[in-house]
C-alpha positions as CSV (number, residue, x, y, z in Angstrom):
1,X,19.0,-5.6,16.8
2,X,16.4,-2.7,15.9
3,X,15.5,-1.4,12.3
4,X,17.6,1.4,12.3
5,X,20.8,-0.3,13.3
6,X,20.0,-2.9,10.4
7,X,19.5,0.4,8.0
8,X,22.5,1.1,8.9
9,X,24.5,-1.9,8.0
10,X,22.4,-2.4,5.2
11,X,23.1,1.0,4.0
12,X,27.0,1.0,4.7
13,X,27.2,-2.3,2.7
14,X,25.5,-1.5,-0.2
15,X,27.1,1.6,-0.5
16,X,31.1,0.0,0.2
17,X,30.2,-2.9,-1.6
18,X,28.7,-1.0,-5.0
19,X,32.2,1.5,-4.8
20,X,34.4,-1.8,-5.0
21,X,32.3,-3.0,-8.0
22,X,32.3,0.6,-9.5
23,X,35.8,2.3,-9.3
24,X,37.7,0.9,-11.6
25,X,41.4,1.1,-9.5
26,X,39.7,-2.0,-7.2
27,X,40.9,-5.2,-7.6
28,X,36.6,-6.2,-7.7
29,X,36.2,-3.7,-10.6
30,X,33.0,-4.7,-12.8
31,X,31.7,-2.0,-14.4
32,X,31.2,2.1,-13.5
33,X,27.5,1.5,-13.5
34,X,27.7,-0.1,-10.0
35,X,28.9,3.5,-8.6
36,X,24.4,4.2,-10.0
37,X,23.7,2.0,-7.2
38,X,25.8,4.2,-4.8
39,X,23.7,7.3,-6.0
40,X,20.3,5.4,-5.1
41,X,21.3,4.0,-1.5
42,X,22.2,7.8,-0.9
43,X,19.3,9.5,-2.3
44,X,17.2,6.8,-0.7
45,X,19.2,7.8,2.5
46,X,18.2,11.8,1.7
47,X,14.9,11.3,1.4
48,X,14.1,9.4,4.5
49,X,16.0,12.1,6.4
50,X,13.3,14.2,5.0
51,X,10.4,11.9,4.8
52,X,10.9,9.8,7.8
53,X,10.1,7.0,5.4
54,X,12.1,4.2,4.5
55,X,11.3,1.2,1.8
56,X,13.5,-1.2,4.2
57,X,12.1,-0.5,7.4
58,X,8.8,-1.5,6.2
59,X,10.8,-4.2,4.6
60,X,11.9,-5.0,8.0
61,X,8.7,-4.7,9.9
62,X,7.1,-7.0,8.3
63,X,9.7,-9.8,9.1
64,X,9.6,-9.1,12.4
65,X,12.8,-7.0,13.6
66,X,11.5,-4.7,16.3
67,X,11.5,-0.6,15.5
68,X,13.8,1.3,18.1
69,X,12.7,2.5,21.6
């Protein structure tokens, strides 16, 4: 598996995971400050669409899991 297919799931998790903690009509409902955390990963998202930088690549990288072709 390459960095950008773990970026994705990584992503997609955070993001599905922080909604069920953050709306509060989920059975998981903690607390609407989770749906913050759903604002980062996308702005995070947004600027490495821009940047071609991203904090978990490097992440990544550095334990090993090869960049795409």
């Amino acid at each position: 598996m390459t960095t950008d297919r773990l970026i994705h799931i990584v992503a997609g998790s955070f993001i599905l995971l922080s909604l069920a903690l953050g709306v509060p009509e989920s059975p998981l409902f903690v607390s609407k400050y989770w749906l913050l955390f759903t604002a980062f990963v996308g702005a995070n998202l947004l600027q490495s669409g821009f940047t071609q930088w991203c904090l978990m690549e490097t992440f990544l990288r550095k334990l090993g899991v090869p960049q795409a072709a």
